[in-house]
C-alpha positions in Angstrom: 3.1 -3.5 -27.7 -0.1 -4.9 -28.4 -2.3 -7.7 -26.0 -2.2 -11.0 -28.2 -4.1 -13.1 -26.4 -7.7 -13.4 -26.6 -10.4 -13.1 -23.6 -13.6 -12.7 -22.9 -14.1 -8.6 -21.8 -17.2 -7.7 -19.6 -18.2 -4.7 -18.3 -20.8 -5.3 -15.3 -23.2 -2.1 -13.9 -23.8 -3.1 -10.3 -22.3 -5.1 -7.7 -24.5 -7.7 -8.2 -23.5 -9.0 -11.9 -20.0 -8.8 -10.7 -20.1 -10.8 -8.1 -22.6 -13.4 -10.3 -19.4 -13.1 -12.7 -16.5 -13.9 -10.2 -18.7 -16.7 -8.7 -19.5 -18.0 -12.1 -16.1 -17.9 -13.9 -14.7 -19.5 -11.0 -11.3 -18.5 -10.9 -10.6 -17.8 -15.1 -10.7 -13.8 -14.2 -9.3 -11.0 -13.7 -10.4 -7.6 -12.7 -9.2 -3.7 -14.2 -9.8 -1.1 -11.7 -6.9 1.3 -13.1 -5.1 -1.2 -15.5 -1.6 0.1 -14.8 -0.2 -3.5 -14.1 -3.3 -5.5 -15.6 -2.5 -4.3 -19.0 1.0 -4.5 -18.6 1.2 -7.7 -17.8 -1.8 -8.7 -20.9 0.8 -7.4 -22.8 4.0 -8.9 -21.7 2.4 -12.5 -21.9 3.3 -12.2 -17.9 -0.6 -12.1 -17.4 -3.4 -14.7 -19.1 -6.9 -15.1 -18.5 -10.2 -15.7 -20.4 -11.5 -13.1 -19.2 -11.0 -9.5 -18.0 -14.2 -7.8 -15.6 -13.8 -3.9 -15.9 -15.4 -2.8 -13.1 -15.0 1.1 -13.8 -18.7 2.2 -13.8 -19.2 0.8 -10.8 -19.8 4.6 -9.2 -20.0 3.2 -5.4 -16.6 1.4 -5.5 -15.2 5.2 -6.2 -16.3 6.7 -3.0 -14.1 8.3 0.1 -16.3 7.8 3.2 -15.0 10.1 6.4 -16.5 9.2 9.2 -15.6 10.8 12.8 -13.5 7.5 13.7 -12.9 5.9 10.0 -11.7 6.8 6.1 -13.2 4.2 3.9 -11.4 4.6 0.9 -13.5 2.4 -1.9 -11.8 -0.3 -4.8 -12.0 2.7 -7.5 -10.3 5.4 -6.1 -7.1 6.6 -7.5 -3.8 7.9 -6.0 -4.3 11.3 -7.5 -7.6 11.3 -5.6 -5.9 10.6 -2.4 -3.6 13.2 -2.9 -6.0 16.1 -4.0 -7.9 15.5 -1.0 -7.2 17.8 1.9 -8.7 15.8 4.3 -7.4 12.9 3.8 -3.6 14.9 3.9 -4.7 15.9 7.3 -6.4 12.8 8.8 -3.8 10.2 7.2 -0.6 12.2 5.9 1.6 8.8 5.5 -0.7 7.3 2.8 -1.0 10.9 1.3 2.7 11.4 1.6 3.1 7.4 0.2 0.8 8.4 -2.6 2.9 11.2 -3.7 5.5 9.1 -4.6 3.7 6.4 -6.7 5.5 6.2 -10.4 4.3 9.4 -12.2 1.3 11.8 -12.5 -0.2 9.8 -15.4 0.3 6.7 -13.6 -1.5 8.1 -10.3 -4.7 9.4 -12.5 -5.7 5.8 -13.2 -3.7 3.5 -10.4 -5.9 2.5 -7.4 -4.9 2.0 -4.2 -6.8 -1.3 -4.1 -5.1 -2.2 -7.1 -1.3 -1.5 -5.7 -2.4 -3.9 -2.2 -3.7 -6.4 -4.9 -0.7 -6.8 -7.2 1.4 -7.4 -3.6 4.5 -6.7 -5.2 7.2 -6.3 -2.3 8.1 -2.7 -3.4 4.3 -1.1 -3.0 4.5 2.1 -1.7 1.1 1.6 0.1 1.9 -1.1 2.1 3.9 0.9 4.5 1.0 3.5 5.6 -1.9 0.9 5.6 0.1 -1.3 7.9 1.1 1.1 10.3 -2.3 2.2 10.2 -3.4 -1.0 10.7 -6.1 -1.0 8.0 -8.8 -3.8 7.4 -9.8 -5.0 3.8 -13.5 -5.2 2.7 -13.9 -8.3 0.5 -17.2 -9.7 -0.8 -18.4 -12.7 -3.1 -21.6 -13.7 -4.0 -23.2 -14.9 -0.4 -20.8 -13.1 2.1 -18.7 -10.3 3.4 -15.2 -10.3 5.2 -12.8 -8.3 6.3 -8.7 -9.1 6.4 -6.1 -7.5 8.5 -3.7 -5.8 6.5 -1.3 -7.7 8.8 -2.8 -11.0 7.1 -3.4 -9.9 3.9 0.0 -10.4 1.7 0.9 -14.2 1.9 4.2 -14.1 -1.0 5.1 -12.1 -3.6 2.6 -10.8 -5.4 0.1 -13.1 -3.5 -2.6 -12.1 -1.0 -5.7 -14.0 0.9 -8.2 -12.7 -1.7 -9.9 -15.8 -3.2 -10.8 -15.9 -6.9 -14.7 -15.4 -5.9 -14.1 -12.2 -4.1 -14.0 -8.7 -5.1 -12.0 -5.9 -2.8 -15.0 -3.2 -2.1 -12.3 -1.1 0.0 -9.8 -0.4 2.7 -11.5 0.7 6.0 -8.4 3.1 7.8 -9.0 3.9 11.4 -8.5 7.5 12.7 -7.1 8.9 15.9 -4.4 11.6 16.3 -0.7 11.0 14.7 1.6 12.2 12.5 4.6 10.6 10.4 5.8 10.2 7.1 6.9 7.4 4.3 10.7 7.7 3.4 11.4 6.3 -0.1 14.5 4.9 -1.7 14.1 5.2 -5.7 17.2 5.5 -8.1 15.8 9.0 -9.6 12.7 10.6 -9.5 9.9 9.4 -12.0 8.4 6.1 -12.7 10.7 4.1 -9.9 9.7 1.4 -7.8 11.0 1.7 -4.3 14.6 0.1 -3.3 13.5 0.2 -0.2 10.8 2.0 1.9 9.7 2.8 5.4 6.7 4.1 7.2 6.7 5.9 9.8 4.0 6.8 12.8 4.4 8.3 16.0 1.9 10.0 18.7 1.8 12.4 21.7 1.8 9.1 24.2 5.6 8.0 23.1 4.0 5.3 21.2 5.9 4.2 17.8 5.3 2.5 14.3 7.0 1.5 11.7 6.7 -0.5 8.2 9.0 -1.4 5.4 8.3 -2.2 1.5 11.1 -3.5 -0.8 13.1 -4.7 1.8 11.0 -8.4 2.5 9.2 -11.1 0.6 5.8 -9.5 1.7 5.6 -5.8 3.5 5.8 -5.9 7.5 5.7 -3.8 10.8 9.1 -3.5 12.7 7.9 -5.0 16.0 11.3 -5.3 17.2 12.0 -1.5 16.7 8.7 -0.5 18.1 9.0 -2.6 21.4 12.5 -1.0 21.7 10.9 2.6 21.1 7.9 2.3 23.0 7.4 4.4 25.7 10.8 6.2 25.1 12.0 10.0 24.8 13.7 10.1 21.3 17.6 11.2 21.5 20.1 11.3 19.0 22.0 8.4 20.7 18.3 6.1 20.9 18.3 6.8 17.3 21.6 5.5 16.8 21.0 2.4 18.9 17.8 1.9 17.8 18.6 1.5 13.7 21.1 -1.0 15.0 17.9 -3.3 15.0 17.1 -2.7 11.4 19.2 -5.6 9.5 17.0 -7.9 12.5 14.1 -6.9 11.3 14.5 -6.9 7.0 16.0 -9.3 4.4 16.4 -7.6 1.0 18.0 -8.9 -1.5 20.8 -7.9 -4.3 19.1 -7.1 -8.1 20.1 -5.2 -10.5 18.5 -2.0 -8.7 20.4 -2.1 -5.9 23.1 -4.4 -3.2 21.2 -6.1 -0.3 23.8 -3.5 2.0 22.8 -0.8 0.4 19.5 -1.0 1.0 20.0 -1.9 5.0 22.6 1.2 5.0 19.8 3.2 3.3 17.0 1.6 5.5 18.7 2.9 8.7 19.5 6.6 7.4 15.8 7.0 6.3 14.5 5.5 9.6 16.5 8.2 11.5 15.7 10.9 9.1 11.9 9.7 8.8 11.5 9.4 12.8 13.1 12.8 13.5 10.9 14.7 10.7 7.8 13.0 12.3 8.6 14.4 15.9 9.6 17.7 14.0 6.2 17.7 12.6 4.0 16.7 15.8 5.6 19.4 17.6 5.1 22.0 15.1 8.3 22.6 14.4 10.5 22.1 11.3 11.6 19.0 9.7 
């Protein structure tokens, strides 16, 4: 299928002349990092703009910065980046495991991690990790930086606080010691958005976090089950009572992919089978 509507393409060098650009097209823009939605959506008329700002060859945008208490992971990195890096599958394993499961190899060689928090589709496998990470967004326009809480960042479907002046430079991801994993519901393997998702994030001090996709308007930490957790020696029959918070805490709906009970029915069975491989993993032992 082909892109029928015209627009304007540039391809700035530096920071600088993008920033000029956003600031001067005021709005009338849109920016390719990996292009796996972008050109999708050119194509299915979902998308229009006048113009398109491929900011590709901007070489400091694709940089993983590892720090001894931060992982700056920049606009143009990919998820196949993510995942071939060892230390990143050491020092953040939910986003590695999260990456692992985004669409299909081809897909991951070009999609940016950036560019899944900026489509802020409900189902983004991402979400989950960053949020129970509690990442921080590095935006910039013309005269000024900022940085948004993840926690702030989606405001609706497929809407965020990123203003049409601003560019993403990154996603700042603090370290300390964890472990956990992302549990994924997707009708086969392949090029499947998530039905539902959770991440998952424990520690040595008893202290617990977890995050849903697919299964809200916007992605979200579990406060309820966390507060419930906190502090608390895991047993089978905590388990139990604990996933009895879930349908508190999510409100998915029915589409064509899947019942809004199937996806709470599913949403407890991975919480209990995510929580236990985490401990399983902390302790050294077997999932």
């Amino acid at each position: 299928m082909a892109i029928i509507n015209d627009f304007n393409y540039h391809k700035p060098k530096d920071m600088d002349e993008t920033l000029l650009l956003l600031s001067k097209l005021k709005g009338k823009a849109k920016i390719l990092a990996g292009g796996t939605d972008l050109i999708v959506h050119l194509k299915e008329e979902i998308v229009k703009t006048e113009n398109v700002i491929d900011i590709k060859e901007i070489t400091q945008l694709n940089k993983i910065e590892i720090s001894e208490d931060n992982i700056f992971i920049g606009a143009g990195v990919t998820f196949t980046e993510i995942i071939e890096s060892q230390k990143l599958k050491e020092k953040i394993p939910i986003l590695w495991e999260a990456s692992m499961t985004v669409a299909s190899v081809g897909i991951r060689n070009r999609a940016t991690v950036v560019g899944n928090i900026c489509s802020a589709i409900p189902s983004l496998d991402s979400a989950p990790a960053l949020l129970v990470y509690d990442a921080e967004i590095v935006v910039q326009n013309k005269t000024e930086k900022r940085v948004i809480s993840i926690h702030d960042w989606f405001t609706g479907p497929k809407k965020t606080l990123l203003k049409s002046d601003e560019l993403v430079l990154g996603i700042n991801i603090p370290i300390f010691q964890h472990n956990g994993t992302y549990e994924k519901l997707g009708r086969y393997k392949g090029e499947d958005l998530a039905q539902a998702g959770i991440g998952i994030l424990v520690n040595e001090t008893k202290n617990y976090r977890f995050a849903y996709c697919a299964v809200g308007p916007v992605p979200k930490r579990m406060k309820k089950l966390e507060e419930f957790l906190k502090g608390k020696e895991i047993t089978d029959d905590l388990i139990e009572e604990a996933s009895e918070l879930i349908p508190s805490e999510i409100s998915p709906i029915a589409d064509m992919r899947s019942s809004k009970e199937y996806r709470i029915h599913m949403m407890k069975i991975m919480f209990k089978r995510g929580l236990l491989k985490s401990i399983a993993n902390m302790k050294g032992g077997r999932s």
